[in-house]
C-alpha positions as CSV (number, residue, x, y, z in Angstrom):
1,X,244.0,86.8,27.1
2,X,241.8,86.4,30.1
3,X,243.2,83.8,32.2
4,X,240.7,81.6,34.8
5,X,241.6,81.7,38.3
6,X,241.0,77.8,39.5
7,X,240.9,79.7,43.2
8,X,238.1,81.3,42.1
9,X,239.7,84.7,43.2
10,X,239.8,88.5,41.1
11,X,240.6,87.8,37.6
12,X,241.3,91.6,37.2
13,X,244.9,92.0,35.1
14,X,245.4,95.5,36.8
15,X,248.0,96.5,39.7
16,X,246.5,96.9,42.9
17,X,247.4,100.6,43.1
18,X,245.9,101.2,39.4
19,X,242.8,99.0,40.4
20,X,242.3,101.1,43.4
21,X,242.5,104.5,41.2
22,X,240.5,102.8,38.7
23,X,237.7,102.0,41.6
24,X,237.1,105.7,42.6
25,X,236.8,106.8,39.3
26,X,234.4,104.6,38.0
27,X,230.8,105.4,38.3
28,X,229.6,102.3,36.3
29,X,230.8,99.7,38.9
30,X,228.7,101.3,41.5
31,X,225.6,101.1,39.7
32,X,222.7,98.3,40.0
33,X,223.2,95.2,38.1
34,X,220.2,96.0,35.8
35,X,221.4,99.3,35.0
36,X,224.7,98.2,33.7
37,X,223.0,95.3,31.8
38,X,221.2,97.7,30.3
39,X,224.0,99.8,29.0
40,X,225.7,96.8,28.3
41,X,222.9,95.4,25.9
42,X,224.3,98.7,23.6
43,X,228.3,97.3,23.3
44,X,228.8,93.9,20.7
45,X,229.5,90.8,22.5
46,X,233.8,91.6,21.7
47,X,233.5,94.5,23.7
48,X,231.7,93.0,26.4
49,X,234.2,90.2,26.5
50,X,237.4,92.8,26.6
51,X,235.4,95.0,29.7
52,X,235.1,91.8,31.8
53,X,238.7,91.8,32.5
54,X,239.2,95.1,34.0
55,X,238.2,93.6,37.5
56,X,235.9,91.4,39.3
57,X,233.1,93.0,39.2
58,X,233.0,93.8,35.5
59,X,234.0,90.1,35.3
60,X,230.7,89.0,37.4
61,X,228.5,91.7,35.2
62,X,229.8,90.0,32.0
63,X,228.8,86.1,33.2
64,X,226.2,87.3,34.5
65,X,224.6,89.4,31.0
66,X,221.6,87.3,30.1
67,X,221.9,87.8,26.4
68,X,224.7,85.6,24.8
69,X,225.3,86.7,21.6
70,X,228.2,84.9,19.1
71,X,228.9,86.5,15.9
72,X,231.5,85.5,13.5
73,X,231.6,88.5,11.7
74,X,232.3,91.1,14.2
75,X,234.9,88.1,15.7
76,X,237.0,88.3,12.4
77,X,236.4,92.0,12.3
78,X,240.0,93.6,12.0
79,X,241.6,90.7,12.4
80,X,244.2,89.2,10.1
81,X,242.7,87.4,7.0
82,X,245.4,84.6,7.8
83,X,244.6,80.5,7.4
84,X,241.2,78.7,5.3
85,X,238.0,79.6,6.1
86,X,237.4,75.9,7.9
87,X,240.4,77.5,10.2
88,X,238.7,80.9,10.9
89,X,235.7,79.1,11.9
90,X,237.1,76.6,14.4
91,X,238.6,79.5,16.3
92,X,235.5,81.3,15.9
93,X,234.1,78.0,18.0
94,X,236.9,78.1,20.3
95,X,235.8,81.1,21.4
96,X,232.5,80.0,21.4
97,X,233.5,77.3,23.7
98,X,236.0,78.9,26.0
99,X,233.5,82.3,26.4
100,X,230.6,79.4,27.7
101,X,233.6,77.9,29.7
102,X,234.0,81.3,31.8
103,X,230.5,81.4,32.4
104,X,230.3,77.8,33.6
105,X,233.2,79.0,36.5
106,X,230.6,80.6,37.8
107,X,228.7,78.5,40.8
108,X,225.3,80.5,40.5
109,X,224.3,80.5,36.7
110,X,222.1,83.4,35.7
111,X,218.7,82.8,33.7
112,X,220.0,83.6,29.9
113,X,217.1,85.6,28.0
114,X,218.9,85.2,24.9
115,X,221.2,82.7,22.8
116,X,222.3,83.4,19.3
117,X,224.6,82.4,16.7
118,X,225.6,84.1,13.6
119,X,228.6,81.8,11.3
120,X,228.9,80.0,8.2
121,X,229.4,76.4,9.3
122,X,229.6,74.6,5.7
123,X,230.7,71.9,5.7
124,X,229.8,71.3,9.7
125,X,227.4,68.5,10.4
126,X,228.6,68.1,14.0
127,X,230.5,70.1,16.6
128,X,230.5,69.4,20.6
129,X,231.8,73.0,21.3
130,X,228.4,74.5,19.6
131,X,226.6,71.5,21.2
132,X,227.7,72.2,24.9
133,X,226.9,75.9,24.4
134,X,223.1,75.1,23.3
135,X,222.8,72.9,26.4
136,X,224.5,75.9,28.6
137,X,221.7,78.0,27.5
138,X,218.5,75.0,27.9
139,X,220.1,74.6,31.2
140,X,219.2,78.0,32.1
141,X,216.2,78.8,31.2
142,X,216.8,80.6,27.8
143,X,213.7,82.1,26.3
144,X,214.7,83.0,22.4
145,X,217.6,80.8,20.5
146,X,218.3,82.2,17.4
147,X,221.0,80.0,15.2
148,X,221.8,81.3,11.7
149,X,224.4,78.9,10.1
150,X,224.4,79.8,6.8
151,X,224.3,77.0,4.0
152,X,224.8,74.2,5.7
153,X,222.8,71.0,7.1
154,X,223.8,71.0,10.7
155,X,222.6,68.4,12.8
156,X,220.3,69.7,15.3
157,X,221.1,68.7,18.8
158,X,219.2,65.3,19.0
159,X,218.2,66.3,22.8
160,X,217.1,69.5,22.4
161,X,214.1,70.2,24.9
162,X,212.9,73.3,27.0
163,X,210.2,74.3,28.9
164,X,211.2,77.5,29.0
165,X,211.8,78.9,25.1
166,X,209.3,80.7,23.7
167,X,210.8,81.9,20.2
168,X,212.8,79.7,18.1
169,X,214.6,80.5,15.0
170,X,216.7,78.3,13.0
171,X,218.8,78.5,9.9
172,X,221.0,75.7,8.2
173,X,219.9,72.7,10.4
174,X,218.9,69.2,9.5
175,X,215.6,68.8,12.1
176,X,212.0,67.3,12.6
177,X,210.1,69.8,13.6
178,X,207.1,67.8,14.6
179,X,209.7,66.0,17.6
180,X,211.1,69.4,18.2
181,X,207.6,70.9,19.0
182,X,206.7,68.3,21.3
183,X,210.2,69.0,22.9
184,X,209.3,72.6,23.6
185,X,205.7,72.6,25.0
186,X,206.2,77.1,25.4
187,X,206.8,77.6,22.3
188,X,205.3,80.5,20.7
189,X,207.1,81.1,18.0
190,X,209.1,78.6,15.3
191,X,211.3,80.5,11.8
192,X,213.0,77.9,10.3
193,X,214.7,79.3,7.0
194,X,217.0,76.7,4.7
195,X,216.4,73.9,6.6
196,X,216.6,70.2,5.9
197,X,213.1,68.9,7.1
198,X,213.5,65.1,8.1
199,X,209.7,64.2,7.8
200,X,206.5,66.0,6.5
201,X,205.1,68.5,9.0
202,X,202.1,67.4,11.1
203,X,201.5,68.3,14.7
204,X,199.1,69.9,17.3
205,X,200.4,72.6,19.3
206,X,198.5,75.0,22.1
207,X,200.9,77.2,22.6
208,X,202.2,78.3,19.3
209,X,201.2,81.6,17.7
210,X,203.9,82.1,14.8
211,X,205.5,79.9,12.2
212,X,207.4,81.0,9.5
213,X,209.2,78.6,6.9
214,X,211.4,79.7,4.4
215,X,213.6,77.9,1.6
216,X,212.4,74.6,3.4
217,X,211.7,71.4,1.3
218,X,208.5,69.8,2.3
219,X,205.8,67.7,0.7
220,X,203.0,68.1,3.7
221,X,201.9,70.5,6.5
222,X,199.0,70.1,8.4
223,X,199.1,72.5,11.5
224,X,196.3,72.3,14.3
225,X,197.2,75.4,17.0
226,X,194.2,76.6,18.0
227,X,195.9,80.0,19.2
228,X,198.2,80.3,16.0
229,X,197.5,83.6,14.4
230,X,200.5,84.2,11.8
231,X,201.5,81.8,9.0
232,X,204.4,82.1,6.4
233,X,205.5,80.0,4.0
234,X,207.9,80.3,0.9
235,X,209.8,77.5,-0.8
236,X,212.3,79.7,-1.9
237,X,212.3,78.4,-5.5
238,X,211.1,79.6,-8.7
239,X,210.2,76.1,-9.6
240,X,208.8,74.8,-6.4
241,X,207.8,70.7,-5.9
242,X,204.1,70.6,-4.8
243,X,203.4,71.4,-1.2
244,X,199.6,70.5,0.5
245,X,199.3,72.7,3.3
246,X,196.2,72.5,5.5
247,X,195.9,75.3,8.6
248,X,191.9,74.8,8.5
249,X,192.0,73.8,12.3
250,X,193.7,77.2,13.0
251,X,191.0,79.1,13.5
252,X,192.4,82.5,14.6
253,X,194.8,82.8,12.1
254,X,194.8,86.2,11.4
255,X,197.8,86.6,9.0
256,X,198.3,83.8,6.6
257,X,201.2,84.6,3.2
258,X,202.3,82.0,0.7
259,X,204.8,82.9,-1.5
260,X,206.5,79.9,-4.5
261,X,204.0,76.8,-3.4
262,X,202.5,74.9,-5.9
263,X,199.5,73.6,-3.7
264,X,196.0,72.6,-5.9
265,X,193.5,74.8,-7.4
266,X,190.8,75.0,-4.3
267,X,192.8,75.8,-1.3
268,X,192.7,79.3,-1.6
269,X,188.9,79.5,-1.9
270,X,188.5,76.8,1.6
271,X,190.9,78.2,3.5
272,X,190.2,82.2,3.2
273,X,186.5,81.4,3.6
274,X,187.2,79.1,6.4
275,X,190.0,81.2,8.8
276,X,187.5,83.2,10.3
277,X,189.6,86.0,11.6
278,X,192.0,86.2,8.4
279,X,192.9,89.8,7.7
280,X,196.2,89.4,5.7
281,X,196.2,87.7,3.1
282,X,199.1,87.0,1.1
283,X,199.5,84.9,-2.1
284,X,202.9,85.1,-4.5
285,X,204.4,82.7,-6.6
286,X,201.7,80.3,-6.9
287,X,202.4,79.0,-10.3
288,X,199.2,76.4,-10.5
289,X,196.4,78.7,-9.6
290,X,194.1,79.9,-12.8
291,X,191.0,81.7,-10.4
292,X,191.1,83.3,-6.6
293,X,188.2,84.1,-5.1
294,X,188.7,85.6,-1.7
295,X,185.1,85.8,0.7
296,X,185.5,86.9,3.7
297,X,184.0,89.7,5.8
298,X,187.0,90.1,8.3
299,X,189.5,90.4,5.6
300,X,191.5,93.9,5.1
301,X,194.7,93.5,3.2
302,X,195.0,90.7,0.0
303,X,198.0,90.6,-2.3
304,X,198.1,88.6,-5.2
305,X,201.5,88.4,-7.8
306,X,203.5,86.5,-10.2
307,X,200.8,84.0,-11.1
308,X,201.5,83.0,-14.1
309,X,198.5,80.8,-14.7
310,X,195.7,83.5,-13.0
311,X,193.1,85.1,-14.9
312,X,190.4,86.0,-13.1
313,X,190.5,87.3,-9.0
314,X,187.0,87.8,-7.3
315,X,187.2,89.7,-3.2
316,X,184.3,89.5,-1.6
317,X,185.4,91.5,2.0
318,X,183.2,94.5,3.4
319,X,186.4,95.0,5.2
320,X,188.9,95.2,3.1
321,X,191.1,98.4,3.4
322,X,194.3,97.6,1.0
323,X,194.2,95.2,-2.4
324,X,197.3,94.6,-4.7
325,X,197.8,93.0,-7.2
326,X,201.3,92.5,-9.5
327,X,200.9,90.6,-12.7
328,X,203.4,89.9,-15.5
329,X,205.3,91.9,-17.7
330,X,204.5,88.8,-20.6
331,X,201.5,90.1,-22.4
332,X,200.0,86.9,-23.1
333,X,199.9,86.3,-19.6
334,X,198.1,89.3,-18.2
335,X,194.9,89.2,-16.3
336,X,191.8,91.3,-17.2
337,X,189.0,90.1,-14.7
338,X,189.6,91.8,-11.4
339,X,186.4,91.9,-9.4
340,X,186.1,93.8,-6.3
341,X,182.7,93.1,-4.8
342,X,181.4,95.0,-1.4
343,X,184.9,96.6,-0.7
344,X,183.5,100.2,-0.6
345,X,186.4,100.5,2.4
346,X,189.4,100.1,0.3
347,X,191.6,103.1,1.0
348,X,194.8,101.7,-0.5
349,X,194.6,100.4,-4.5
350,X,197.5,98.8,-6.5
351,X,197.5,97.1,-9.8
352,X,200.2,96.4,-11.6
353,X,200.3,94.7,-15.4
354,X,197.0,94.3,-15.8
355,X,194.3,94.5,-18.6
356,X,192.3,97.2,-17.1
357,X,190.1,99.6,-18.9
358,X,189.5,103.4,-18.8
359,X,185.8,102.4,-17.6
360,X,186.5,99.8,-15.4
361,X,188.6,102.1,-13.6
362,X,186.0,105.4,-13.2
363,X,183.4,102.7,-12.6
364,X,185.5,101.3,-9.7
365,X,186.8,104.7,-8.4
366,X,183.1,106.3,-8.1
367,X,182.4,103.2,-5.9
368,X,185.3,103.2,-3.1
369,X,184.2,106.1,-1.1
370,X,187.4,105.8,1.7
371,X,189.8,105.7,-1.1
372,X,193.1,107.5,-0.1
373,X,195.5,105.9,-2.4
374,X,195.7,104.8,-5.8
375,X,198.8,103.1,-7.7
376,X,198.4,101.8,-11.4
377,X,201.9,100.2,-13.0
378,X,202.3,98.9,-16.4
379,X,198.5,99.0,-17.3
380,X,199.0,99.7,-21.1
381,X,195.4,99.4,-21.9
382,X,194.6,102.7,-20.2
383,X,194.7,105.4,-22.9
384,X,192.0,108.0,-21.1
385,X,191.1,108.2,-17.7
386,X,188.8,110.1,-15.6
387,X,189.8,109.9,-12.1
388,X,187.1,111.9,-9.8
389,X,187.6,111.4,-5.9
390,X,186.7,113.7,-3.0
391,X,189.3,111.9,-0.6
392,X,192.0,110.4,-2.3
393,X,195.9,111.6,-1.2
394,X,197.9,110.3,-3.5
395,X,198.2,109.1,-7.1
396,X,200.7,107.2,-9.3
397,X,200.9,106.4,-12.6
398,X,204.1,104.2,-14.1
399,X,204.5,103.2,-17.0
400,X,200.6,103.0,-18.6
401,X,202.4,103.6,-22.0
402,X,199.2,103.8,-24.0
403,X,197.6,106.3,-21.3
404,X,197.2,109.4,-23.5
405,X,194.4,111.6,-22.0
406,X,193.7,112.1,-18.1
407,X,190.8,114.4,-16.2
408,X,192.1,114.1,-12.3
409,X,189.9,115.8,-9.9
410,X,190.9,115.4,-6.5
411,X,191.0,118.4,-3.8
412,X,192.9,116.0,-1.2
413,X,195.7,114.9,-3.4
414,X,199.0,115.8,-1.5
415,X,201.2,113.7,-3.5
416,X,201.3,112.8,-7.8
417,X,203.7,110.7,-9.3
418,X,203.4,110.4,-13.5
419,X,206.3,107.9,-15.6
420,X,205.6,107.5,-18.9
421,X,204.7,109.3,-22.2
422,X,203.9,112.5,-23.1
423,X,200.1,113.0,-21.6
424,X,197.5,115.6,-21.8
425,X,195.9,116.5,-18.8
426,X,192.4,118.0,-19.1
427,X,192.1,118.6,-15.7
428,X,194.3,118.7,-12.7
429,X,192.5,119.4,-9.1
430,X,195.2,118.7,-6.3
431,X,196.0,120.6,-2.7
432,X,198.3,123.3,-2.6
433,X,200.6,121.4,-0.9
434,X,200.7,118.8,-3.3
435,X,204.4,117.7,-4.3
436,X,204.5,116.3,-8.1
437,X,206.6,113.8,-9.7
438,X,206.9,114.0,-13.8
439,X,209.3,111.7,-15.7
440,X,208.8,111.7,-19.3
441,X,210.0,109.1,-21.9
442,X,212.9,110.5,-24.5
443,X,211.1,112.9,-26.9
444,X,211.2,111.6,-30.5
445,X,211.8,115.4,-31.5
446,X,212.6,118.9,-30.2
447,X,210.9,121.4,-32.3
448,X,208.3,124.0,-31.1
449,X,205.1,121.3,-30.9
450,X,207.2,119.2,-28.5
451,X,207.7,122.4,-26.2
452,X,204.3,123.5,-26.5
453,X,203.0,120.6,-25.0
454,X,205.7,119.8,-22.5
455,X,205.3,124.2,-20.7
456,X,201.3,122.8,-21.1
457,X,201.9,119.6,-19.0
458,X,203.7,121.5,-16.9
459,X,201.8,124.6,-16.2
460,X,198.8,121.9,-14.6
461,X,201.6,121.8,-11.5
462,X,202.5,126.0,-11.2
463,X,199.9,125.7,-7.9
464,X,202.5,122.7,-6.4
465,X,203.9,122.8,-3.4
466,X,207.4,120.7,-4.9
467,X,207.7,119.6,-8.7
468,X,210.1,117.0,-9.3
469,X,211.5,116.8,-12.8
470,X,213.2,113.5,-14.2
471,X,214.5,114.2,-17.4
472,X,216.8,112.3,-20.3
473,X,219.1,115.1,-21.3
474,X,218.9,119.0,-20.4
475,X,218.0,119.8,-23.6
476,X,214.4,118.6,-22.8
477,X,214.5,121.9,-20.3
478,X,216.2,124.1,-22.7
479,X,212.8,126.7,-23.8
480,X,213.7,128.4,-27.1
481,X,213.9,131.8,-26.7
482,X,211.2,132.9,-29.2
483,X,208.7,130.7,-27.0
484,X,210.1,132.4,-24.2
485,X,208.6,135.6,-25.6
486,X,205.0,134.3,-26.4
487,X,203.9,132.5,-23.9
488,X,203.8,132.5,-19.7
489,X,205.9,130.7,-17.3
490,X,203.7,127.7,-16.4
491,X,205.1,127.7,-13.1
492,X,204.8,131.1,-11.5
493,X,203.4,129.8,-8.0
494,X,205.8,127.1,-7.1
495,X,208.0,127.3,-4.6
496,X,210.4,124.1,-4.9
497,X,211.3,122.8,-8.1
498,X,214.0,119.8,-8.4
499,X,215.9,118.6,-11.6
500,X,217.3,115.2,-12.1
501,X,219.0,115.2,-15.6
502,X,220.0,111.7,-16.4
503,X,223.0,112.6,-18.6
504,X,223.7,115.9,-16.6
505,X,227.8,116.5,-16.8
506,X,228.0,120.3,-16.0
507,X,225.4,123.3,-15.1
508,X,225.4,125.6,-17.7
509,X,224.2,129.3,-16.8
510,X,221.9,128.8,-19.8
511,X,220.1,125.8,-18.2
512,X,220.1,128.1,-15.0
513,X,217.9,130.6,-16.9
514,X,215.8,128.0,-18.8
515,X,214.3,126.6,-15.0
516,X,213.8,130.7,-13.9
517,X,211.9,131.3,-17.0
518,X,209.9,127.8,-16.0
519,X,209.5,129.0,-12.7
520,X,210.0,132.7,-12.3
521,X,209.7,133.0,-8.6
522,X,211.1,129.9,-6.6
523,X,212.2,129.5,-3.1
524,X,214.4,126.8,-3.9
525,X,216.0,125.1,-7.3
526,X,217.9,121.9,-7.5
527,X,220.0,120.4,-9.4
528,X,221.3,116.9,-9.7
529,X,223.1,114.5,-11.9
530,X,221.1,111.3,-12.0
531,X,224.0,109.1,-13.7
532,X,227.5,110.2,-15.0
533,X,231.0,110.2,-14.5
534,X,230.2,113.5,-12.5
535,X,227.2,111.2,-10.0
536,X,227.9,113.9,-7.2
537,X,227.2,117.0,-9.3
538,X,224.7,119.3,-7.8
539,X,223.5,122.3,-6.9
540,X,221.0,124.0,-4.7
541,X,220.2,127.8,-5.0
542,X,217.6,129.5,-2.2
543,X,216.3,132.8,-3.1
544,X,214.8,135.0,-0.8
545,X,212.6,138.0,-1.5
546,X,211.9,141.4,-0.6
547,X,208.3,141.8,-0.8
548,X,208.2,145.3,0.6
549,X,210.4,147.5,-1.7
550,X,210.1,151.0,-1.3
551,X,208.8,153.2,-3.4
552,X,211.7,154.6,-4.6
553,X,213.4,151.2,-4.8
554,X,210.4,150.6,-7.4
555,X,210.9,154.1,-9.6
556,X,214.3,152.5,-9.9
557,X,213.2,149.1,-10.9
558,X,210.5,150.6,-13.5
559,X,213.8,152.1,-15.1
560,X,215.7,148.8,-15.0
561,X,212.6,147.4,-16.7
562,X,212.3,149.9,-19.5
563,X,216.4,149.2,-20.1
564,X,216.0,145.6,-20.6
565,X,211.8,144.9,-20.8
566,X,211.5,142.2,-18.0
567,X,208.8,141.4,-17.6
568,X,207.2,144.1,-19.6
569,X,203.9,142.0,-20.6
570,X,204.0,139.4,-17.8
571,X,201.6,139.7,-15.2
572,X,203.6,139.0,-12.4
573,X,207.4,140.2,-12.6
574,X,210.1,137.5,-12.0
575,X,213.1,136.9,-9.7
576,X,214.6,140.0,-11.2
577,X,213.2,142.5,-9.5
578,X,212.7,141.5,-5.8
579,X,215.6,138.9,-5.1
580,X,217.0,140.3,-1.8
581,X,219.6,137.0,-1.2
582,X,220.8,134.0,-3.0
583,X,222.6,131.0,-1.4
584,X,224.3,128.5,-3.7
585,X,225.5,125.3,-2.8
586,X,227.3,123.2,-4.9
587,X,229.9,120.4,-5.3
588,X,231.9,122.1,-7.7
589,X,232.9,125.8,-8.4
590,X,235.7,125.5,-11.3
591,X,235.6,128.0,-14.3
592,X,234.9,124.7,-16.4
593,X,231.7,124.2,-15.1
594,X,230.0,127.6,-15.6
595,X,230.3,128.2,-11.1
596,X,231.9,131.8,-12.1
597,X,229.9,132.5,-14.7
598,X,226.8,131.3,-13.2
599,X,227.6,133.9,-10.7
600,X,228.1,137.0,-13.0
601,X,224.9,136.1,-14.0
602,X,223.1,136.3,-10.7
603,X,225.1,139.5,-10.1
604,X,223.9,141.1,-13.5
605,X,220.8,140.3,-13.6
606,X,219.3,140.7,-10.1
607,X,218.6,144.2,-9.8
608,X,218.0,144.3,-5.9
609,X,220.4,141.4,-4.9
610,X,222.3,142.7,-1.5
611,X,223.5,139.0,-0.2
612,X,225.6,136.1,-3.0
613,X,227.0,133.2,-1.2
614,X,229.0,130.5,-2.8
615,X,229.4,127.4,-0.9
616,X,231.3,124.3,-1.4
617,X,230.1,120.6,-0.7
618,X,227.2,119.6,1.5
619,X,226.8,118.7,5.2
């Protein structure tokens, strides 16, 4: 351990003769003090500790770091799990104490940027070692404290006051905030999270721009901060105790999120029609609201949720740009009177659990011209939807369990993601470089009628970029063979296709040749095991092609063809025939999971293949 020089002299622990070696051949200690507080501002406050003992100057460089950071994780990492948790602590604020200590030997402090704690002091109300080290770092100037102390009601420092911190942050303390703004006349930003508030909140502030409360028990906040422009609030409850909060005088709020308050029924409308320059708007939780209406011309992102009592939301905002809205999963509690007025600049759509209808939602889509994503969750009430848009990128539908029918026209579409029941597209317009998601519930049957819609889904995604596949078992990828004969591959053109199986325990060569009949000519297959005892099977096979084959190369191939009529009334002839080199990567190559005779089956079947590699594990 470091031992304090009263003399003030080296507190280095090396020989002279080592310390002099050690000199030449250090390139750090000659560098400017900024530079090596830069690079120190990279190590965790134990390894800045152990440097400061190699020699003086590392020492200065160390008391001198104007971040002090104390955390009691990395302080009990590797160490011994000996004594209670009440003892591990108080060491942890021995240290504490003797680290400020060492800085205190110094004669000229250094400014301290920085100040934070990270412990779990439960049971702690009071402790003089923590107490002296706050005042260390008010004495100097600090700029941001940050003190996370877990579940506890620690008594903040009755004299707390700076003129100097600008960002505050506070977790586990019993406060007032209203003293400890007046206390701080730079701050700009106040997080308090799980803290004991001594009286309701009421103050005026001209310097504060962010306040964030979290899991904090409060009956009133009135806030007047003319240059505040973020608010957050959550009680951190599911059954919150009524809050009033009033922010009217903050007029350049610009993001303003409520999440569990129980707060009236007209707030919403006064306050988003008041905050002039509101853009955000967040409202969660909010268990005694029945309407929202939202007018305001600046704003251009609202989220509403998990308002149980809500049954009607009108947005009046020409500039709104993303709207989303979760509702519940209780049926009797689902809303069905969404009104977006004037928002023809929406570009990002999300509605979840809601009682939507096939022509509200064409009706709607027509309208938003800038459009770029839409997300529809849990909307059971859809059973046939016409989705027409010129611009929109990507598309998601989850879980619409009554959605039955869909016409999708959209040339821009780079990404489609579909969960739910078996659906029948009419139409499927997308960009080539699209990438697909599919995920279809457990099929009551597998006879030929389920198969003949399933390769019909499918072949509305052969122009795809990617395909994704999330299936229940690998039967459901399993094509009978006399189907194979009758009808096409509905994926000739894509070039990635990946497999999830749910229930996947081994990789049969048979599934192998079910996907290349799916998708005759891919650049890349893969295959993984969504949940089993196997969770890291998979497999990845890359196929590359000869597109150039001679012409004898092709006399040859027409006589392979005639042998074993591949391909003999398919328009375009399969991986047979051109497939120059295979790579196949896989976590397991054992007999007992079809690796050997997976590869036979390469070997046999490709009738130009000059290149098999069989690789183990993945980078």
């Amino acid at each position: 351990m470091l031992q304090e020089d009263e003399g003030g002299g080296d507190c280095s622990l090396l020989p002279p003769m080592k310390k002099r070696r050690e000199e030449e051949m250090d390139p750090i200690s000659d560098l400017p003090d900024p530079i090596v507080h830069h690079i120190m501002s990279y190590l965790p406050t134990k390894d800045l500790k152990n440097i400061s003992i190699l020699s003086k100057r590392f020492f200065f460089l160390w008391t001198s770091y104007p971040i002090i950071d104390f955390d009691e994780s990395t302080f009990n990492f590797n160490r011994p799990s000996q004594g209670t948790s009440a003892s591990i602590t108080d060491e942890f604020m021995d240290h504490i104490h003797n680290s400020i200590r060492l800085r205190r030997s110094r004669m000229d402090y250094t400014a301290i940027s920085e100040f934070r704690v990270n412990a779990n002091l439960k049971g702690i109300s009071v402790d003089h070692r923590l107490d002296s080290a706050i005042s260390f770092a008010l004495e100097n100037g600090v700029k941001l404290i940050d003190l996370n102390l877990g579940f506890t009601t620690y008594q903040f420092p009755v004299s707390f006051a700076s003129r100097s911190i600008n960002v505050l942050r506070l977790t586990g303390l019993k406060l007032d905030p209203c003293n400890l703004i007046l206390s701080c006349p730079s701050l700009k930003t106040l997080s308090l999270t799980s803290c004991e508030i001594l009286r309701n909140i009421e103050f005026y502030s001209q310097t504060l721009r962010e306040i964030e409360l979290h899991c904090c028990v409060v009956e009133f906040i009135k806030i007047k901060a003319p240059k505040l422009h973020s608010f957050s609030f959550d009680s951190g409850t599911k059954n919150p105790k009524p809050c009033k909060i009033d922010v009217l005088q903050c007029q350049n709020i610009v993001y303003f999120s409520l999440n569990n308050v129980v707060n009236g029924l007209d707030w919403v409308e006064e306050h988003t029609s008041t905050l002039g320059t509101l853009k955000t708007f967040i409202l969660n939780g909010c268990e005694d609201i029945e309407n929202i209406h939202v007018w305001n011309e600046k704003v251009e992102r609202v989220e509403i949720g998990n308002c149980p009592l809500l049954t009607s939301i009108s947005v009046m905002a020409h500039s709104l740009e993303s709207f989303e809205y979760k509702g519940s999963t209780d049926d009797d509690h689902r809303i069905s009177n969404i009104s977006l007025i004037a928002s023809r600049s929406i570009k990002d759509l999300y509605i979840e659990n809601a009682v939507i209808t096939d022509e509200w939602l064409e009706a709607l889509v027509s309208t938003l011209c800038c459009l770029e994503s839409l997300r529809l969750k849990g909307c059971n009430s859809l059973k046939n939807i016409v989705v027409f848009h010129e611009k929109l990128r990507i598309l998601e539908l989850v879980n619409c369990l009554d959605l039955k029918e869909a016409e999708i026209d959209t040339p821009q579409l780079v990404s489609f993601v579909y969960f739910g029941n078996m659906i029948e597209f009419e139409k499927m317009v997308t960009r080539s470089i699209c990438t697909a998601t599919l995920s279809i519930k457990p099929w009551i049957s597998y006879n030929n009628e389920s198969f003949y819609g399933w390769r019909k889904l499918l072949s509305f995604f052969g122009h795809c970029k990617a395909l994704k596949l999330i299936c229940n078992c690998e039967k459901e990828l399993m094509m009978p063979e006399d189907l194979r004969e009758k009808l096409l591959p509905p994926l000739y053109d894509l070039q990635c296709l990946e497999v999830e199986i749910k229930s996947l325990e081994r990789i049969e060569t048979d599934l192998v040749d079910s996907l290349l009949w799916f998708s005759p000519l891919p650049n890349t297959i893969s295959l993984f095991a969504a949940s089993s005892s196997r969770s890291q099977l998979q497999m990845i096979m890359k196929f590359v092609y000869d597109e150039t084959i001679k012409e004898e190369e092709e006399k040859e191939v027409e006589e392979e063809d005639k042998k074993k009529l591949c391909c003999k009334s398919k328009p375009v002839k399969c991986w047979r025939h051109n497939l120059r080199r295979l790579d196949i990567q896989t976590t397991d190559v054992s007999p007992k999971y079809g690796s050997l005779k997976l590869q036979k089956y390469f070997l046999t079947n490709a009738m130009m293949l000059e290149s098999l590699s069989f690789n183990i594990g993945f980078n």
